[in-house]
DODRENTI-357712 format. One record per residue (C-alpha): z, x negated, y negated. Coordinates in Angstrom, 3 decimals. Layout:
BEGIN
ATOM         w         u         v
ATOM         Z         X         Y
...
% end
This chain:
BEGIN
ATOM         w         u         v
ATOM   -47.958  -242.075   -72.920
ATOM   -45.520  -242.656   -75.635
ATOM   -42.402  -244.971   -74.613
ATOM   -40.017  -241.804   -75.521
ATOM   -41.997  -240.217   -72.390
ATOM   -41.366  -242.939   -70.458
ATOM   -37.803  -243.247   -71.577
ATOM   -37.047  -239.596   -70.980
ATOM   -38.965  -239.919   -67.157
ATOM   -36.443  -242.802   -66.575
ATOM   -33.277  -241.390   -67.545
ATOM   -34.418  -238.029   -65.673
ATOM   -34.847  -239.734   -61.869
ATOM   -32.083  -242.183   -62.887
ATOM   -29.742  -239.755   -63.613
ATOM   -31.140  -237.163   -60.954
ATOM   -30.124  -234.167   -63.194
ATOM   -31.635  -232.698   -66.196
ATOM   -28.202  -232.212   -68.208
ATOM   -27.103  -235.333   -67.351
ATOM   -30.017  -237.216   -68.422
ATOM   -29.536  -234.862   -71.871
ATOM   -26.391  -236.044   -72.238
ATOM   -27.275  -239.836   -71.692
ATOM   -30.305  -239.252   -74.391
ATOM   -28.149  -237.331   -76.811
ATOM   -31.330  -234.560   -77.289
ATOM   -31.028  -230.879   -75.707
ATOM   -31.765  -230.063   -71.720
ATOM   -35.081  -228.060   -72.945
ATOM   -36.442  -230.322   -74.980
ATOM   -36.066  -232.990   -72.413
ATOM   -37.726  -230.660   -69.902
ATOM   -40.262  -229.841   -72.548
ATOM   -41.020  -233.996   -73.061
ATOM   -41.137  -234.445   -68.982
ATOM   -43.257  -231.289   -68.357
ATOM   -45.594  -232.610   -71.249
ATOM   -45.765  -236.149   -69.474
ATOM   -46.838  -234.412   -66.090
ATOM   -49.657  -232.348   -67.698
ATOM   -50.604  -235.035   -69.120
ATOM   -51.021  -237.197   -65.872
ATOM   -51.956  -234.318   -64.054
ATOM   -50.052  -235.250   -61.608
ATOM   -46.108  -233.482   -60.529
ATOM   -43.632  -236.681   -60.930
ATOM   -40.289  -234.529   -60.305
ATOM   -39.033  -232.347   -57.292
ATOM   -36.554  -229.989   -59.204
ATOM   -33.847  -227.775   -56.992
ATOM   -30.725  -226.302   -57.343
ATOM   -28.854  -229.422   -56.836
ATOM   -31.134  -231.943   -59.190
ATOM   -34.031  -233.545   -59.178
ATOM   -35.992  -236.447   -57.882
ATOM   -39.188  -238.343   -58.040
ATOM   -42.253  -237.564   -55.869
ATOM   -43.949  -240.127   -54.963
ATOM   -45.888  -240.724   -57.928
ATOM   -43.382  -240.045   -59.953
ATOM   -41.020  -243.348   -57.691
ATOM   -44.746  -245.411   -58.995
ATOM   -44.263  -244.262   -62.186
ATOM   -40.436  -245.166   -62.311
ATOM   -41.818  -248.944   -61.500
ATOM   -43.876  -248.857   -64.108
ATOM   -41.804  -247.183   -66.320
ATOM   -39.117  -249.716   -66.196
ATOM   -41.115  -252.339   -66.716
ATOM   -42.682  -250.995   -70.112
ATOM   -39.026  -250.626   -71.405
ATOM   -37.997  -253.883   -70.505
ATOM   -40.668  -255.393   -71.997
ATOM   -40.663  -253.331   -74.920
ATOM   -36.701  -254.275   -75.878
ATOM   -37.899  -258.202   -74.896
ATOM   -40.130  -257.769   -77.200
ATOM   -38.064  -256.688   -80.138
ATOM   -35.060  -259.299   -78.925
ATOM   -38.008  -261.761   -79.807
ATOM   -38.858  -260.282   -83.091
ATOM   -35.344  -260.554   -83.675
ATOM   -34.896  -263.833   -82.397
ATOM   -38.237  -265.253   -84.407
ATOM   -37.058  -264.142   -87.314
ATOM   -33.559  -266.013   -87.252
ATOM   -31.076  -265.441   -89.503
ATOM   -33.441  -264.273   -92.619
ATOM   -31.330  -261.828   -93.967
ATOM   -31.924  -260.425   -97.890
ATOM   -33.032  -257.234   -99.647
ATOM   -33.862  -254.387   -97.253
ATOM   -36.325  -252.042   -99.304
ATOM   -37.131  -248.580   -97.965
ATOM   -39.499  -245.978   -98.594
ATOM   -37.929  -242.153   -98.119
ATOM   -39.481  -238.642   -98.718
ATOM   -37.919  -235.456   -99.873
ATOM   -36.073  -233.496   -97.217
ATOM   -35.326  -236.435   -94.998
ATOM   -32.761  -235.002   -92.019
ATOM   -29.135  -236.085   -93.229
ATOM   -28.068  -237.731   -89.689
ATOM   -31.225  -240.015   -88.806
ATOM   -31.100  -242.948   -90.856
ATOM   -26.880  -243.626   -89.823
ATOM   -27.771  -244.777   -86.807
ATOM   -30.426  -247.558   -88.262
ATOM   -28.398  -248.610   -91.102
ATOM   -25.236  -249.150   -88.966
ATOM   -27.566  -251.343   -86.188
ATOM   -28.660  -253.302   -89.299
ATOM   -25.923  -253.758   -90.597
ATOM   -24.519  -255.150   -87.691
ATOM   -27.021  -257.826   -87.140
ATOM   -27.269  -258.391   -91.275
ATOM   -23.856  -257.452   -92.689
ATOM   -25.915  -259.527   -96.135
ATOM   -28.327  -257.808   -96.388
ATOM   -28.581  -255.073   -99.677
ATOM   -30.613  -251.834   -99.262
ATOM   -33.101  -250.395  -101.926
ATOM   -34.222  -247.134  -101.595
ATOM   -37.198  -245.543  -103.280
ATOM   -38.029  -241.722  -103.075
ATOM   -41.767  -241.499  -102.765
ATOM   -44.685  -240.072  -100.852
ATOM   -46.418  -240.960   -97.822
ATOM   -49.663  -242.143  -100.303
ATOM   -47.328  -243.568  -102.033
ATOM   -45.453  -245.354   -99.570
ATOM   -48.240  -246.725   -97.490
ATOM   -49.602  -248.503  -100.596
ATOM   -46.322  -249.922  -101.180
ATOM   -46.202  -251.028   -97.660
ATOM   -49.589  -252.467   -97.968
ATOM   -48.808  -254.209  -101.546
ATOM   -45.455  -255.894  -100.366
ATOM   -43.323  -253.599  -102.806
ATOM   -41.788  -252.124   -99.395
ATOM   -40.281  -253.255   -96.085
ATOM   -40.199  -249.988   -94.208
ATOM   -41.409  -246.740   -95.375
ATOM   -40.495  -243.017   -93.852
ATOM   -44.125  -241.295   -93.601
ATOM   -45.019  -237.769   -92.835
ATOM   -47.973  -239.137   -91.130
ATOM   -48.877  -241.849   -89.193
ATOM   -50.601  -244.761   -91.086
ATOM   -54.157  -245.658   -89.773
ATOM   -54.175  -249.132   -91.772
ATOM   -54.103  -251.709   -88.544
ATOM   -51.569  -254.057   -90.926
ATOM   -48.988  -251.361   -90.514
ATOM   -46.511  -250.810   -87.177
ATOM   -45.528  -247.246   -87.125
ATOM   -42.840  -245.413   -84.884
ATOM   -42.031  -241.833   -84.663
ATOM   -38.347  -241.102   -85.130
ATOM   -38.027  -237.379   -85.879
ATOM   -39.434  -234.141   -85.510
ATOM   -38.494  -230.933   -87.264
ATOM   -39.581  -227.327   -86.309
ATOM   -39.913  -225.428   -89.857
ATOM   -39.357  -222.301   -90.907
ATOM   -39.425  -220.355   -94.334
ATOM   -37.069  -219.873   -96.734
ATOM   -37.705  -216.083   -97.992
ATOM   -35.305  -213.438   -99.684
ATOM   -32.950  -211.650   -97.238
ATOM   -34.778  -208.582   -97.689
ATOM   -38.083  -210.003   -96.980
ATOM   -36.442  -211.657   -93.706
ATOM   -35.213  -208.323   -92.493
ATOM   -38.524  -206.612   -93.496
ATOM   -41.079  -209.306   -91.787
ATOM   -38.431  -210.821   -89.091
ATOM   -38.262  -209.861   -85.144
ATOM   -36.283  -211.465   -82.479
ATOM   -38.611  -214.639   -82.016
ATOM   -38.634  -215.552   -85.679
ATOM   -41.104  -214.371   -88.453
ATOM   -44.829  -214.621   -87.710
ATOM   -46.795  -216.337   -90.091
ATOM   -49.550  -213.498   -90.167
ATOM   -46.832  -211.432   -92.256
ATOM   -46.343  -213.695   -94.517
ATOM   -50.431  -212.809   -95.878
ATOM   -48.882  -210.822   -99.362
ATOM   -47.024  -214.257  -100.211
ATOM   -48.243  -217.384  -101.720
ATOM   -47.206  -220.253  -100.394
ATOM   -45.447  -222.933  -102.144
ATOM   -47.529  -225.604  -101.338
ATOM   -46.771  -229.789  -101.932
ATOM   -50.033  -231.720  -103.464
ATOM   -52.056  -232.956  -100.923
ATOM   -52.312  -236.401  -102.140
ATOM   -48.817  -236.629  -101.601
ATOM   -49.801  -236.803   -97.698
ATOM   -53.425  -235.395   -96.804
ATOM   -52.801  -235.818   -93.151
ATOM   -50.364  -233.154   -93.295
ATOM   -51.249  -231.240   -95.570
ATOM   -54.326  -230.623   -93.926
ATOM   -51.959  -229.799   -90.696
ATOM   -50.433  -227.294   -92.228
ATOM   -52.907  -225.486   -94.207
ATOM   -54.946  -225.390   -90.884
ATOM   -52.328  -223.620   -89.108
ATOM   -52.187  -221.325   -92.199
ATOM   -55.682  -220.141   -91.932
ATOM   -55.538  -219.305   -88.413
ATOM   -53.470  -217.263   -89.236
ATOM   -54.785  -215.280   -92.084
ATOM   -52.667  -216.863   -94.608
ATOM   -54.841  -216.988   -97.911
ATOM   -54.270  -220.601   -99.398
ATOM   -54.434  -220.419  -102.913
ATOM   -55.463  -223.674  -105.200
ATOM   -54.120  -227.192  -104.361
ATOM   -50.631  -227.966  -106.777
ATOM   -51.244  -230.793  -109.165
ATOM   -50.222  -234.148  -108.039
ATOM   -47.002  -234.424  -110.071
ATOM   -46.067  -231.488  -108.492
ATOM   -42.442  -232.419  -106.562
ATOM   -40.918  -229.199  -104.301
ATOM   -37.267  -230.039  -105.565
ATOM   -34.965  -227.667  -103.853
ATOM   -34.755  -226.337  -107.133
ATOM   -38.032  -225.260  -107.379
ATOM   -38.529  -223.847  -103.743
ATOM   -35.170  -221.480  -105.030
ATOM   -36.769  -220.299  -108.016
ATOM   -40.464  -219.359  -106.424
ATOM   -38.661  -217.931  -103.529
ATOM   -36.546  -215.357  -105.883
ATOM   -39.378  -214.239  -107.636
ATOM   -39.982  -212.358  -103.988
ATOM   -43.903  -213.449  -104.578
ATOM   -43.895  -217.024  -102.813
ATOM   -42.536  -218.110   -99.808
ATOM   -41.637  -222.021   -98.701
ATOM   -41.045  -224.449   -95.717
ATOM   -38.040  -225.700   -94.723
ATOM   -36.568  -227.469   -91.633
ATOM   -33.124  -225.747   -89.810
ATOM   -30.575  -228.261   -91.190
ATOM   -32.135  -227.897   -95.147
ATOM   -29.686  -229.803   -96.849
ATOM   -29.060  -227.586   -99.549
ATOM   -27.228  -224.660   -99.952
ATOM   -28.604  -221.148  -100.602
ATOM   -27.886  -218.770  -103.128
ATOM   -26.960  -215.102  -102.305
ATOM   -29.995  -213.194  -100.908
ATOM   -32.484  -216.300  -100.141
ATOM   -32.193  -217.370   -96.266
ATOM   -33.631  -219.157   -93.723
ATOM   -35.932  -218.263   -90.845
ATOM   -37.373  -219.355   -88.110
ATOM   -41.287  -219.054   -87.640
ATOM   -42.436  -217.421   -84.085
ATOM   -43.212  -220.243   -81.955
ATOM   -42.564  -223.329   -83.681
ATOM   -46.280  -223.411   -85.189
ATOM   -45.270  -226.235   -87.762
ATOM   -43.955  -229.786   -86.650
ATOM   -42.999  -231.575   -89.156
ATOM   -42.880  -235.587   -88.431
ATOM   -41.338  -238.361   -89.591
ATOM   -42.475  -242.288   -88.773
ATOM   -40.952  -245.043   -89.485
ATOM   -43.397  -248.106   -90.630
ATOM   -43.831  -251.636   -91.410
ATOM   -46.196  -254.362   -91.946
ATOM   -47.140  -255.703   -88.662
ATOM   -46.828  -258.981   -89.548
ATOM   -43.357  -258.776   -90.599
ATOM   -40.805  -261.379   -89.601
ATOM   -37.454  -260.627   -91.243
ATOM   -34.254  -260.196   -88.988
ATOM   -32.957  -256.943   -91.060
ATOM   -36.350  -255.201   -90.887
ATOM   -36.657  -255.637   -87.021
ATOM   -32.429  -254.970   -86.588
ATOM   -33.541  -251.492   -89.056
ATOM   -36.353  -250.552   -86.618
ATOM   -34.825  -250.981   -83.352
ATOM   -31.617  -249.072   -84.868
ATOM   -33.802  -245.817   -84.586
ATOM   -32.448  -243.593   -81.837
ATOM   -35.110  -241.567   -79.433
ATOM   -36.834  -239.173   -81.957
ATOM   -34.860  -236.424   -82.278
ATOM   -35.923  -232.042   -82.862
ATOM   -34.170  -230.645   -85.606
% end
């Protein structure tokens, strides 16, 4: 169980309505559902009695409240300590980010930070997860925004975003290869795709290209590693109406006449994004940064 689970659980038989608890989270009524509904398969076990008039715990699910509430608490006790270990150490924040990072999710950290450390100076460094992890593990970083999560035990690692993707195609393709759930990748088998080198982030690439094959999708060779998908470049192989690339919902840039975005037919893709840090870090700004991080949003 992840302590978003748990969080979502609590605010659900707290609240005793789905759309309430929403609101109180700040994330939509289905994908609440979707996280609760996840947490009871996972438990095998029902934890909710739902009705027209709200919900409320079943018995296991008033056990799991219990228990529930006392992870949180002594999750945030734990962090107050981090906080409070680290005293007033306040400096040079330096972060790690990747391409395409969603525009809204690192306000709420930087503003919690700032807060706490109104000192300290921010450094930000575009680079890959590889990149980034060795960083991390060579002191040249604080906190760095992976696209996987890092299996080196010195590193802490949080999720804090996930983002369905879709394609960015020509309008004519979209039209052509589109129905009303989205386009399905298996259409997409004429296209190349334009792919990210997987050094960059093997974990994910990996993902992806998995999901590709199943369905049909013939990969062509891996991009060389100073290969960067600039927005620039997804444009231009998108126009020549031979390549197709991914994109989240809430792309930040803006598309030319006749390129759009779609949806893919059931969400095959989730892109994540985790936040991480040496484990053994101490300073106040780093742990104020972390905590900042809002319950991992879908874009």
């Amino acid at each position: 169980m992840e302590l978003r689970e748990l969080r979502a659980f609590v605010a659900v038989a707290e609240k005793g309505s789905m759309s309430a608890a929403a609101r109180h989270l700040h994330i939509s009524q289905p994908a609440l559902s979707q996280t609760v509904g996840a947490l009871e398969r996972q438990l095998h076990l029902k934890l909710l009695i739902r009705s027209s008039t709200g919900v409320r715990p079943t018995e296991g699910g008033k056990m799991l409240l219990i228990e529930a509430r006392a992870i949180l608490s002594r999750h945030e006790q734990a962090i107050r300590t981090m906080t409070t270990f680290a005293g007033d150490a306040c400096g040079v924040l330096r972060i790690g980010i990747p391409l395409e990072l969603p525009t809204d999710l690192l306000g709420p950290a930087m503003e919690h930070m700032a807060s706490a450390c109104p000192e300290t100076r921010v450094q930000a460094r575009h680079l890959s997860t590889t990149a980034q992890v060795a960083a991390l593990q060579s002191g040249e970083l604080d906190v760095g925004l992976l696209r996987e999560r890092p299996v080196a035990p010195e590193l802490d690692a949080m999720l804090v975003a996930r983002e369905n993707l879709g394609v960015l195609i020509t309008a004519e393709q979209a039209a052509e290869f589109s129905d009303e759930d989205g386009i399905r990748l298996e259409t997409l088998t004429q296209l190349e795709w334009l792919a990210f080198p997987r050094s960059g982030s093997p974990a994910w690439y990996d993902q992806v290209t998995a999901v590709f094959r199943s369905h049909g999708l013939n990969l062509g060779p891996e991009p060389p590693e100073n290969q960067t998908l600039i927005a620039g470049v997804k444009i231009a192989a998108v126009r020549s109406k031979k390549a197709f690339a991914l994109a989240p919902a809430n792309w930040p840039h803006p598309l030319p006449d006749r390129i759009v975005w779609s949806p893919l037919a059931g969400d095959p893709l989730v892109r994540r994004t985790w936040a991480a840090w040496p484990a053994n870090a101490r300073s106040r700004d780093l742990a104020s940064f972390v905590s900042g991080f809002p319950e991992p949003a879908t874009y």
